[in-house]
N, C-alpha and C positions, 0 to 999 in steps of 0.2 A: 357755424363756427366750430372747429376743432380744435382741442388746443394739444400744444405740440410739444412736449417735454425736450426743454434742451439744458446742456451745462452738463453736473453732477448727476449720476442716478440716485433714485430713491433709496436702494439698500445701499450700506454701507461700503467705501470703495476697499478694495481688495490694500491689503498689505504685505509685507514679506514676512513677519514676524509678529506676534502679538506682543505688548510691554511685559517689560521684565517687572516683577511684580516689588513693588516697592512700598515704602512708608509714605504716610499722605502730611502735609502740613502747611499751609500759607502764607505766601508771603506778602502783607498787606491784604487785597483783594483776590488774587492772584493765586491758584490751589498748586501745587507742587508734587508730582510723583506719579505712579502709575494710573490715576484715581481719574484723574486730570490731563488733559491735551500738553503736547510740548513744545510749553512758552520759549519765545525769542526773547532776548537783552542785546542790549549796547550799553555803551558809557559815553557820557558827555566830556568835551574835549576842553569844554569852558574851565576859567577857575570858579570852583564852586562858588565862592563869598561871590562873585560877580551872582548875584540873586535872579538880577531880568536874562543877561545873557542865559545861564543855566535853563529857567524855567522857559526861554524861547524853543531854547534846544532841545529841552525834554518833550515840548508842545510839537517839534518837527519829527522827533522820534516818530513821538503815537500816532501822526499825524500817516507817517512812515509804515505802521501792524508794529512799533513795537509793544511789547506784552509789559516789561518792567525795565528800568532802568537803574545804570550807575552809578554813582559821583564820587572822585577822589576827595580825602577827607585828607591833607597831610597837616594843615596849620590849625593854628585859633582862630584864624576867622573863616574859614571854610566849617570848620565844627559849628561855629555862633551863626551859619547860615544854616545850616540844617532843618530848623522846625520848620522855616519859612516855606523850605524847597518840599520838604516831605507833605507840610500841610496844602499846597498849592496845585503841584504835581499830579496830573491828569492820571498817571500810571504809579505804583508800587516803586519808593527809590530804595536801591540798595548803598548805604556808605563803605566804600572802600577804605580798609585802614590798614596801614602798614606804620611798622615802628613804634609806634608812641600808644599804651593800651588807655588811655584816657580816651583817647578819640571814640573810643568801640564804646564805653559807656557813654560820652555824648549824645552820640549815633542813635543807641537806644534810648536816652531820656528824648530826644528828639523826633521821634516817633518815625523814624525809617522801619519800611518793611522788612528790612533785614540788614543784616551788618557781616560782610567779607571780611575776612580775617585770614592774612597770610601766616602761621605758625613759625616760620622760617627766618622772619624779619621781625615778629611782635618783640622786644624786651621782657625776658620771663614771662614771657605767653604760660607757658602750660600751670606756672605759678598762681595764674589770676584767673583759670577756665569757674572756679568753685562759681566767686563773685561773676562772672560775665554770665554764664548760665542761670547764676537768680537773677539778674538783671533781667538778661533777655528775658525769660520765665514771667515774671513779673510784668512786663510792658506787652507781653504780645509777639516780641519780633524772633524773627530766625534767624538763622546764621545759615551760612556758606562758610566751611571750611576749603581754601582756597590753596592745595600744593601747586606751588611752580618749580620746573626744572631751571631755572634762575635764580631762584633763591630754596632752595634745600635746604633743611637744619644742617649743619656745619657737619654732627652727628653723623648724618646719615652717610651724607656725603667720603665723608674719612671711610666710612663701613665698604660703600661701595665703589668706590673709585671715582663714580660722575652719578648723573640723575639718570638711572636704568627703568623701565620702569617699576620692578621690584621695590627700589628707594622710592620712588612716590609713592608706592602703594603702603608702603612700613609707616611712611611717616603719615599717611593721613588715617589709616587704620589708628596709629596710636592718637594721634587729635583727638579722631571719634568717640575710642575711650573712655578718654577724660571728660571728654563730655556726658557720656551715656551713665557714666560711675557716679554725676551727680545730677542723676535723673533728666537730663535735658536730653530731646528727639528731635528738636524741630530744626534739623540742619539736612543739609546738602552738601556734595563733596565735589572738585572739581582737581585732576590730577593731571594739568597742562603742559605739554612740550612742544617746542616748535616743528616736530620731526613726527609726520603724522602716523610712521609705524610704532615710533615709542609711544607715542599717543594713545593710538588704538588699542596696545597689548598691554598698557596699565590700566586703562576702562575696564577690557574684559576683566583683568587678574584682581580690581575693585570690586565688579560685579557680581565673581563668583565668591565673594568675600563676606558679602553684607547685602542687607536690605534697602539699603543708604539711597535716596534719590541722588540721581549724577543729573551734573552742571558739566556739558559738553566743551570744549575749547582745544583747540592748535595757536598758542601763545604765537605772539609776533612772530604770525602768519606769514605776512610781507605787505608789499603793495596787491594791489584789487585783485588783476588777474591771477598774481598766485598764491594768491592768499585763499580768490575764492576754490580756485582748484584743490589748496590743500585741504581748507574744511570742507568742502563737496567729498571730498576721498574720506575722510578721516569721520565725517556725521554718517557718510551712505553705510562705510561699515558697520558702526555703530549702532545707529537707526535699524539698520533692516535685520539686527539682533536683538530691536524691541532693546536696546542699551540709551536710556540717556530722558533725562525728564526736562530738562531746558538746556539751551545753547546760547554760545556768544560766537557769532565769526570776528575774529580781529583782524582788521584792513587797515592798512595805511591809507586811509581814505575818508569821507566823510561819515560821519555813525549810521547815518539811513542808507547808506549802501549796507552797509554789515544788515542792519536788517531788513533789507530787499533783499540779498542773499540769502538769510536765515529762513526767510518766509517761504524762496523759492524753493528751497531745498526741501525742507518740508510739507509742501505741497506736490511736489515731484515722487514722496514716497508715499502720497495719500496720510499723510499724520499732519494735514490741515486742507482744509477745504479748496478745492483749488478756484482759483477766480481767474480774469482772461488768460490766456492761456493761446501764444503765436506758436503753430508748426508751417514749418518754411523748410524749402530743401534746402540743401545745401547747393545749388547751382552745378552746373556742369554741361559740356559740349551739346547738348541736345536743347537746351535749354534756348528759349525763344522771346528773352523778357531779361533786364534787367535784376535778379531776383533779389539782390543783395540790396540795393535803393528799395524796391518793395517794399519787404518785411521791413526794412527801416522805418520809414514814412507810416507804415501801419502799428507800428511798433509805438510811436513818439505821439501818433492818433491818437492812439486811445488810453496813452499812460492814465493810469486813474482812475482805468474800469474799474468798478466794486464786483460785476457779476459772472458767476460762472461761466464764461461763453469760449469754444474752443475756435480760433481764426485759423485756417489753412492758408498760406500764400506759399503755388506752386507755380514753376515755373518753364511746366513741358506737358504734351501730350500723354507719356507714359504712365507717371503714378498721378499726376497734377489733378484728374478726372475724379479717381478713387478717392485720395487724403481730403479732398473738397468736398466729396460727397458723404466725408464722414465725420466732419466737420458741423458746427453749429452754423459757421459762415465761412463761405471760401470760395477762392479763384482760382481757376485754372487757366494758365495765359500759354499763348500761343500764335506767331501770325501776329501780332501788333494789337492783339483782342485779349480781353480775358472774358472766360465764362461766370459770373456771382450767382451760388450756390446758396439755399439756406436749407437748411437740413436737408439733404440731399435732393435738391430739387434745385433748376436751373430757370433762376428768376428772371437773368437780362444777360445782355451778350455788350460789354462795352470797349471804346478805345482801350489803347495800354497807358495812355497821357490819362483818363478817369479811371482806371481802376482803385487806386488808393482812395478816392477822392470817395467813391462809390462804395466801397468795404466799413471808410467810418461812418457815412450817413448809414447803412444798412445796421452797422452792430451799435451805434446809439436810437435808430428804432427798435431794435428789438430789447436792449435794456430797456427801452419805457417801456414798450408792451409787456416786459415777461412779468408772469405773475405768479402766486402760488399754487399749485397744486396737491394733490395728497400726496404724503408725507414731506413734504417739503419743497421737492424740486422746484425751481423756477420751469415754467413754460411761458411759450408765447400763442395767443390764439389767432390763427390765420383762416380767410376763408374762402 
C-alpha cells in the first residue's frame, strides 16, 4: 500500500500578500482581525421576531460555511426576539440597527455577538457612543461601525458633494474616535459603495489610516451574476493586499449564495482551504465531447463535497491529457470515450454516455478512502 497525497499540500498554500496587520477581537465565538482567518457573513431575509423562520435560516446559512450572521433589528418585537435568536443560533449573530439607539442597547443586553451600527441614520448617535461602549464593554459584544454611501452623515455629505471615498473615510475615522476616546477597541469598520472602484480606494485610504480590522462589502451589489463579479473585483483587489478581515457579498439572491460566493472567493486566493474544486475548459472547435453538460452534471454530483479534491473535466486531446493528469481525478474525452485519471494515472477508458457517471463513483471513493497524513494532508492509499 502507498499512500498517495492528494487535495491541499502540506505547507502552507502560497498567497499574494501577507494580512495587513490589524487589532484582534471577537465576535461571539468567532476571532476578528489579522490574528484570525477571513470570516464570511450574510443576513437573514426573515423578519427577525419571526423566531423559527429566522433560526431556520440562520441553520441554512451555517449549513452553507457561513462563519457569522445578521439580523435586521428595526421594531420592538424583532429586539424582544433577540436573546432567543442569539442564544439558539448555531453561529455568532450580529443585530443590525439603524435609527432608533435603543435597539443597539437591546441588541447588547440580548447577548448578540455584536451590534452594527450605521452612524449616519442612528438619532444623536455620536451623543450616546459614551453609554454604548460601557454597554458593549460590559456584555462582551463588539461593534461594527458600519459607513454606507447611502446614508452618509448629512455633514459630510454638504462637505463633499456625494459619498467620495474621502467622505466614508472622514466619517468612520471620526466614529472610531469616539469610540477609542472612551476606551472601547473591539470594533470593525466597513466603508460600502455600490461602485467597486470607490469601494476599493476608501478600503486602501481606511487601511493606511488605522489599525482597524475591515468588514469588506460592495452595497447593493445587484442581482447574482453581477453582483458576484463586482465583489469578486472589488475582495481580489483587496484580499490580494492582505486588506480585509471578514466580508459580506450582497446578492439579490438567496443568503447562501452570497456565501457560496464569499467562501469561493476566498478559497480561490488561498485565505481558506480549498475543498472540491471543478477545472473544465472552456469548450471550443477541437473539442470532441459535450463539455459544457459535463462539468454540469459533475458539478450538481458532487455538490456537498467536504474534501479537498481537484476534478479536471476536459474536453479534447490537446490540454484534456495534461489538466487530467494534474488533477486529483479527471477526464480527458475524446472520440465518444473519456480517459479517468487519478492522480495522474489512467485507471479505465469509458463511454461518453458513463463518464459523469464514473467521475462521481470514483471521487465519492476516494473521499472515503482519503485519510490523514503528516501534517495534515488528506491522502488516499492505493495499491
Amino acid at each position: 500500500m502507498t499512500a498517495v497525497s492528494l487535495g491541499m499540500p502540506s505547507a502552507p498554500p502560497p498567497v499574494l500578500a501577507p494580512r495587513r496587520k490589524t487589532r484582534q477581537f471577537n465576535v461571539g465565538s468567532v476571532g476578528v482581525g489579522s490574528d484570525s482567518p477571513v470570516s464570511v457573513q450574510s443576513m437573514t431575509t426573515s423578519k427577525t421576531h419571526d423566531i423559527n423562520a429566522t433560526l431556520q435560516q440562520i441553520a441554512e446559512l451555517t449549513a452553507s460555511g457561513c462563519d457569522i450572521v445578521r439580523v435586521a433589528c428595526p421594531t420592538d418585537k424583532d429586539a424582544e426576539a433577540l436573546p432567543i435568536i442569539a442564544m439558539k443560533s448555531q453561529i455568532p449573530v450580529i443585530a443590525d440597527i439603524h435609527f432608533q439607539p435603543k435597539y443597539v442597547y437591546a441588541a447588547i443586553e440580548a447577548g448578540c455577538g455584536a451590534v452594527r451600527v450605521n452612524p449616519g441614520n442612528i438619532r444623536k448617535f455620536d451623543d450616546q457612543v459614551k453609554e454604548i461602549a460601557a454597554a458593549a464593554k460590559d456584555h462582551g459584544t463588539s461593534i461594527r461601525i458600519g459607513v454606507n454611501a447611502g446614508s452618509l452623515d448629512p455633514r459630510l455629505l454638504q462637505k463633499y458633494g456625494k459619498a467620495t471615498p474621502e467622505a466614508l473615510v472622514e466619517s468612520a475615522i471620526w466614529e472610531a474616535s469616539l469610540f477609542e476616546e472612551h476606551g472601547f477597541h473591539d470594533f470593525k469598520i466597513s466603508v460600502k459603495h455600490n461602485d467597486p472602484v470607490i469601494m476599493v480606494r476608501a478600503y486602501e485610504l481606511l487601511a493606511e489610516s488605522g489599525d482597524w480590522p475591515l468588514h469588506l462589502g460592495v452595497t447593493e451589489a445587484g442581482p447574482a451574476f453581477q453582483g458576484t463579479i463586482k465583489s469578486a473585483t472589488a475582495f481580489g483587489a483587496l484580499l490580494s493586499q492582505g486588506i480585509g478581515d471578514t466580508i459580506r457579498v450582497s446578492l439579490s439572491a438567496p443568503p447562501a449564495e452570497e456565501v457560496k460566493v464569499g467562501n469561493q472567493i476566498l478559497e480561490s486566493l488561498n485565505l481558506r482551504p480549498r475543498k472540491l474544486e471543478i477545472v473544465s475548459c472552456p469548450s471550443c472547435g477541437r473539442a470532441q465531447v459535450d463539455v459544457y453538460t459535463l462539468a454540469d452534471e459533475v458539478t450538481a454530483g458532487l455538490e456537498g463535497m467536504e474534501v479537498p479534491l481537484r476534478v479536471a473535466v476536459m474536453g479534447c486531446v490537446v490540454n484534456g491529457p495534461g489538466e487530467a493528469r494534474d488533477a486529483d481525478l479527471g477526464v480527458a474525452s475524446g472520440n465518444g470515450k473519456g480517459q479517468i485519471f487519478v492522480k495522474g494515472e489512467v485507471i479505465k477508458t469509458v463511454p461518453e454516455d458513463q463518464i459523469v457517471e464514473t467521475l462521481i463513483e470514483e471521487a465519492n471513493r476516494i473521499a472515503e478512502e482519503m485519510e490523514p497524513v503528516e501534517g495534515g494532508t488528506p491522502s488516499i492509499s492505493v495499491s
